[in-house]
N, C-alpha and C positions, 0 to 999 in steps of 0.2 A: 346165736342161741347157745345155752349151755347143754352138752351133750350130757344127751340122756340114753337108756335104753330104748334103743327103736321101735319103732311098729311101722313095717315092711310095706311100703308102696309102691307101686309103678310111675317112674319117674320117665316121661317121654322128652326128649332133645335130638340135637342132630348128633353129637359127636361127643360117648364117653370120654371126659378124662378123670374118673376115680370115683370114689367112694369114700361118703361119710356117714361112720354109725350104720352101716349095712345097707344104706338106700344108695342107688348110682346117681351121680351127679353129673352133670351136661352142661357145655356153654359153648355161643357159638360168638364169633363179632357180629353184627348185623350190620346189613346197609341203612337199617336207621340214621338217620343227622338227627343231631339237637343242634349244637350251635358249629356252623361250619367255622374252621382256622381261616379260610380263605374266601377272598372276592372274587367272584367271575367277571362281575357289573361292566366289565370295560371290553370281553372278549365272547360272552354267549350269546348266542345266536336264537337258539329255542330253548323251551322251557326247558327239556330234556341235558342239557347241556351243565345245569348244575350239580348232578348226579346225587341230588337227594332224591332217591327213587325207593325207599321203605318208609314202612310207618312201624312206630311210630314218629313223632317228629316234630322237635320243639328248638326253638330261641330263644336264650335270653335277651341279648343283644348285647351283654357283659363283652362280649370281645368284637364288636362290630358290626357291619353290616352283612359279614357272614356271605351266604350265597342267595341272599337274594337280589335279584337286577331290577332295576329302576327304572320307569318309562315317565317321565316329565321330570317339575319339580326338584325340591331341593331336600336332601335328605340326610340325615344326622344321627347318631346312638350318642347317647351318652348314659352313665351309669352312677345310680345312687343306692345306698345300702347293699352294694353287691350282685346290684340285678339291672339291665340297662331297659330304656324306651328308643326305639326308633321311631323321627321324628319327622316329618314334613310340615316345610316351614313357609314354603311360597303361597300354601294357597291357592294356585292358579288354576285357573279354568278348566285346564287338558286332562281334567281325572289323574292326576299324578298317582302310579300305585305303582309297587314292590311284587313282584312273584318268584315264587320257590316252587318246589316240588317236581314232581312229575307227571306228565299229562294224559299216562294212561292209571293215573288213583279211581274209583271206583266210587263204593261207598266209605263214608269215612265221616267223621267229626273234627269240626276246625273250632279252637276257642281262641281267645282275647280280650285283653280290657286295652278300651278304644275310649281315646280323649280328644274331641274337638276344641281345640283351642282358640280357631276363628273360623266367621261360616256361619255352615249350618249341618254340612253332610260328610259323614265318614264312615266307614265300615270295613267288611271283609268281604273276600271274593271265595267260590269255591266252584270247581270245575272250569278252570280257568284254560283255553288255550287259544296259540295267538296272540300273545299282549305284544300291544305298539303303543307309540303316544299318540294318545288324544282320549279324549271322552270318551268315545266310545268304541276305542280302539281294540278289543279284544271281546274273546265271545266265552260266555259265563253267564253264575247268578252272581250279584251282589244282594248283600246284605248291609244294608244302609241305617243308621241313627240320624233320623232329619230331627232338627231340633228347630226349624223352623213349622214343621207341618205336628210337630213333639210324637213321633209315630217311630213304629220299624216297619221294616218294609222289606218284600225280594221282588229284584227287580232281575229280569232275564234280557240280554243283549247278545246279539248275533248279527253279523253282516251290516254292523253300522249302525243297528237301532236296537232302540232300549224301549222293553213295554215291561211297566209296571204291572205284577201278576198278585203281590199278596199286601196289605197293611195292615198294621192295630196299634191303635193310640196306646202309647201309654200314659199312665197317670200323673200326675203332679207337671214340675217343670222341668226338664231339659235342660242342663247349664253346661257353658262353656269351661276349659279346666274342670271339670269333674271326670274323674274315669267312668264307664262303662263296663261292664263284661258282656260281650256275647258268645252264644253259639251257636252252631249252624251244624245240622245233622243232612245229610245228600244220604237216601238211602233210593236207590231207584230212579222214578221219576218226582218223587217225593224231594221237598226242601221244608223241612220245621227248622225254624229261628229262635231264639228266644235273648231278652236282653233284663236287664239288670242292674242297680247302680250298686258299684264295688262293695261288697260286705252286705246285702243289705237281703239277698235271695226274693226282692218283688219283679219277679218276674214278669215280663208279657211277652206272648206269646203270637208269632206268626208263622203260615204254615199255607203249604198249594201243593199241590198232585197236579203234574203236568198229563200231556197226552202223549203217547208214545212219537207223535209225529213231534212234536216241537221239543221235549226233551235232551236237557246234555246230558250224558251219562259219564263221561270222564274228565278228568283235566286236576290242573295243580290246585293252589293257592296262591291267596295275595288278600294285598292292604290297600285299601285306595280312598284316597280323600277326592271329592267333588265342589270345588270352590273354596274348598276350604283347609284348613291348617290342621292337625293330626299328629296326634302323638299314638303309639302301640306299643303293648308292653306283652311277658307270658305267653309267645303264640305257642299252641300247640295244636298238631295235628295227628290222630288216633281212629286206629282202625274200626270198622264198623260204623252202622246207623241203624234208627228203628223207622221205619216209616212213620209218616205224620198219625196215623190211629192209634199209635201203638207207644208215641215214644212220651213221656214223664217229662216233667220241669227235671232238670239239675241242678245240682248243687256249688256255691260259689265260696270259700272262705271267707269267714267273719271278722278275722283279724283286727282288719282296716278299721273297725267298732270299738276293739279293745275287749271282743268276747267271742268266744268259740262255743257254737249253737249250732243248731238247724231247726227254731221253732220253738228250743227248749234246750238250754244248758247242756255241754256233753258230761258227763256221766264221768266221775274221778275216782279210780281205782289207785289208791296209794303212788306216792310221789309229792313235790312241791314245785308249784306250775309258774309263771308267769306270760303277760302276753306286753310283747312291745309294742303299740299303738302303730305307731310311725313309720316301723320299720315292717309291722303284718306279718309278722313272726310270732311261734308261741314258743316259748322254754320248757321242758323238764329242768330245774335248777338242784334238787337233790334224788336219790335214789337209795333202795334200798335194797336192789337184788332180785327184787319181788315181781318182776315186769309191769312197772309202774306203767296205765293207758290213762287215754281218756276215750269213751265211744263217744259217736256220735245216735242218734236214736231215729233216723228214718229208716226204711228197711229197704235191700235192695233185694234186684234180683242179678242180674246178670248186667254188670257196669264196668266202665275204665275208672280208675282213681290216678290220679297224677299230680304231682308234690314235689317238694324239694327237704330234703332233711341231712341235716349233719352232725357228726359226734364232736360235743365240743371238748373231750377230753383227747389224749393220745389214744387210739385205738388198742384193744387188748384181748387175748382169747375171752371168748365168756360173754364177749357185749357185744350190744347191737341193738341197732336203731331204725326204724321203719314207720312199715303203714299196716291196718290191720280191715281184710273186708269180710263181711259175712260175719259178723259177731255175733253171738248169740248165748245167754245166760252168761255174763262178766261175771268179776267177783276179784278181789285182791288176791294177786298169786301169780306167778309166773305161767302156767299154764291153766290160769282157772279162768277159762271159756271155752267156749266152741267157735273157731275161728280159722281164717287164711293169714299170716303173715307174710310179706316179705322183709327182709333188716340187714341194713347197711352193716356189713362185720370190719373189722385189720386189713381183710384182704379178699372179701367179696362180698355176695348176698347169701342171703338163704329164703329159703321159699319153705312154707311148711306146714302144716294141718296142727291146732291145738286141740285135745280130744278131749279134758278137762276130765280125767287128768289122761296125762301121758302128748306126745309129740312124736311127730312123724314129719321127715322133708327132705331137702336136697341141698349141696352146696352147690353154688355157681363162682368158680374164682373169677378176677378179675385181670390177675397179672401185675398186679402192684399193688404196692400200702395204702392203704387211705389216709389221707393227711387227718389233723384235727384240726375244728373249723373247717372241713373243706365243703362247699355245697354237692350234693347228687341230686339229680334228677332223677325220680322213678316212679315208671307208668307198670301198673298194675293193671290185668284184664281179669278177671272171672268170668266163664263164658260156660254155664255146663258146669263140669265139672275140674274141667281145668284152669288155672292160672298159670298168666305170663305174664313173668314181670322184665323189664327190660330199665339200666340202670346206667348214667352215664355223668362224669363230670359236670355240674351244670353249668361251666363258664365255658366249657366243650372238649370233646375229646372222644375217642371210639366208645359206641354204646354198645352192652353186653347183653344179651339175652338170657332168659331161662325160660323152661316150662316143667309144670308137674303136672300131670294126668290122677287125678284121686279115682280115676275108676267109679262105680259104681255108688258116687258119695250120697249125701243125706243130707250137707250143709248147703241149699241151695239158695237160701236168702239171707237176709243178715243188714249188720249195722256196718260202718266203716268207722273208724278211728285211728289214732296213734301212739307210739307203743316205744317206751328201750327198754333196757336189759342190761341192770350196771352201769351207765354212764349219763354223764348230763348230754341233753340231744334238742336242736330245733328244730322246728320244720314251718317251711311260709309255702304259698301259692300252692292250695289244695283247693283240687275241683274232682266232682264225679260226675257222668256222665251217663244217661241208660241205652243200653246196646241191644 
């Protein structure tokens, strides 16, 4: 952001190191993973044993299979437009699935776009612990896409057996090679599901309230195909869940369309946009200084937003490129809204309240330059009155945290969109979430 005169907030983290424009600035490493450097697949024992034990927590599969371990099946990354699919290619009978994570997670939200490539059944797993091979070799819910029965479903399995507890049809047809997005919120004994074809936000929805006796309440994640052959791509995993009464559809990127919507066009505050089809990416292609956005127009209240966006110029004081939640009266201008940013800068984030006019926020360094062209991952929470955004190479590398505490704010609902500041900037795979 371009420094302005401050307006003084309390900024909460674990450990000052400085100060920018009079507000203190905090950053810590997290045990977050996005994409691990390394394979355990050949030496872990338990789930525990991959040491991805924070959230949030996402793969591209850009540099592998990471740390997730394999129980069947045959399984493969490969990578195209700079973002990979992990693949299961056999098919075979024994439930072949992937898990990660750690098996005392809680509540949380797990997403993905899941491609059945032969079959009929594929999905995600959440509160995963215990995985062996076979079918029903680990005790969890799955969240399944049958494209034979055209339905979502959660199914709960423990001690060998799998009972089917929730289903709902979805509409139209089911097709092989087509991606998917689901999600899957575990708040409690609660499991709401929801699925979706890539860009398209027609959702449907599945959802069960367990009884405290038969209930899992912890464990990791994982990917598993049933008979069938599977592609996954995006996984992400983010703190929080709303119980089934309580939790909203989410939001999925429209890209993959060649338009960026939620029901109704987002809303273009100066700039010159493009969208790549193919690639599910959109551009800012010129700028004017002006903090060229686009909003989007549903209203949130208390959500994760998570994305990928990079500067495609050399980075430089003054610029920066992000995500924007809680919008509220836009308008052309660098600070003309009421809004949360957070924006990729030279050499970290900023997190910061737009007050239309005037700006308030925090710097969080990173500890190195940001390349141009380089992708970032950044999950954004608004919870209250705080935002945490937490920001990491997206082909993988240590994720960095911030937080800012606004105190006693006013802004507590709002639109999401995105947003630079002086430079040309992309951004692909943007999802929100309600918490």
């Amino acid at each position: 952001m371009i420094v302005r005169a401050p307006i003084v907030l309390a900024v909460a983290l674990v450990a000052a190191v400085g100060a920018l424009t009079g507000v203190a600035a905090t950053s810590q490493d997290t045990t977050a993973a996005y994409t691990a450097t390394t394979s355990n697949r050949s030496t872990a024992t338990t789930v525990g044993d991959y040491a991805v034990t924070g959230l949030p927590f996402r793969d591209s599969f850009a540099g592998g299979q990471g740390a997730w371990r394999t129980y069947g099946g045959s399984w493969t990354t490969q990578t195209r437009f700079g973002y990979g699919t992990l693949t299961e290619t056999s098919g075979s009978s024994d439930g072949p699935k992937a898990v990660t994570g750690d098996p005392a997670w809680t509540d949380y939200t797990m997403q993905a776009d899941v491609q059945v490539n032969s079959g009929t059944d594929a999905g995600l797993l959440v509160r995963v612990t215990g995985p062996g091979t076979g079918a029903n070799a680990f005790t969890g819910y799955s969240i399944g896409l049958g494209l034979g029965e055209n339905a979502l479903s959660i199914d709960r399995t423990a001690n060998g057996a799998t009972t089917r507890l929730a289903q709902s049809p979805i509409p139209g047809t089911l097709r092989n090679g087509q991606f998917y997005h689901l999600v899957v919120q575990a708040a409690g004994c609660g499991i709401t599901a929801w699925s979706s074809t890539v860009g398209a936000n027609d959702w449907t929805r599945v959802s069960v309230s367990e009884s405290s006796a038969d209930c899992l309440t912890t464990g990791a994640i994982g990917l598993r195909g049933n008979g069938s052959a599977a592609g996954y791509r995006f996984v992400t995993a983010t703190a929080g869940a709303l119980a089934p009464s309580l939790a909203s559809d989410p939001w999925n990127s429209t890209l993959s369309t060649g338009r960026f919507e939620d029901g109704a066009p987002a809303r273009v505050y100066g700039g010159t946009w493009a969208i790549d089809q193919q690639e599910e990416r959109i551009r800012s292609t010129a700028y004017a200084n002006s903090g060229d956005k686009q909003v989007l127009n549903r209203t949130w209240g208390d959500m994760t937003l998570t994305g990928d966006v990079r500067l495609m110029r050399a980075p430089r004081s003054g610029t920066d490129a992000g995500f924007l939640v809680r919008v509220d009266d836009p308008s052309t201008g660098i600070d003309s809204m009421r809004a949360y940013s957070v924006g990729i800068t030279r050499t970290g984030m900023t997190i910061g309240e737009h007050r239309n006019p005037g700006f308030a926020g925090t710097f969080v360094p990173f500890g190195r330059t940001v390349q141009a062209e380089e992708w970032w991952h950044l999950t954004v929470e608004a919870v209250g009155c705080t935002i945490t955004a937490t920001a990491s190479p997206a082909d993988g590398g240590t994720p960095v945290q911030g937080r800012a505490d606004f105190g006693a704010c006013s802004l507590t609902t709002g639109a999401v969109g995105i947003r630079e500041q002086g430079t040309e900037a992309e951004w692909r795979n943007i999802a929100v979430t309600p918490r």
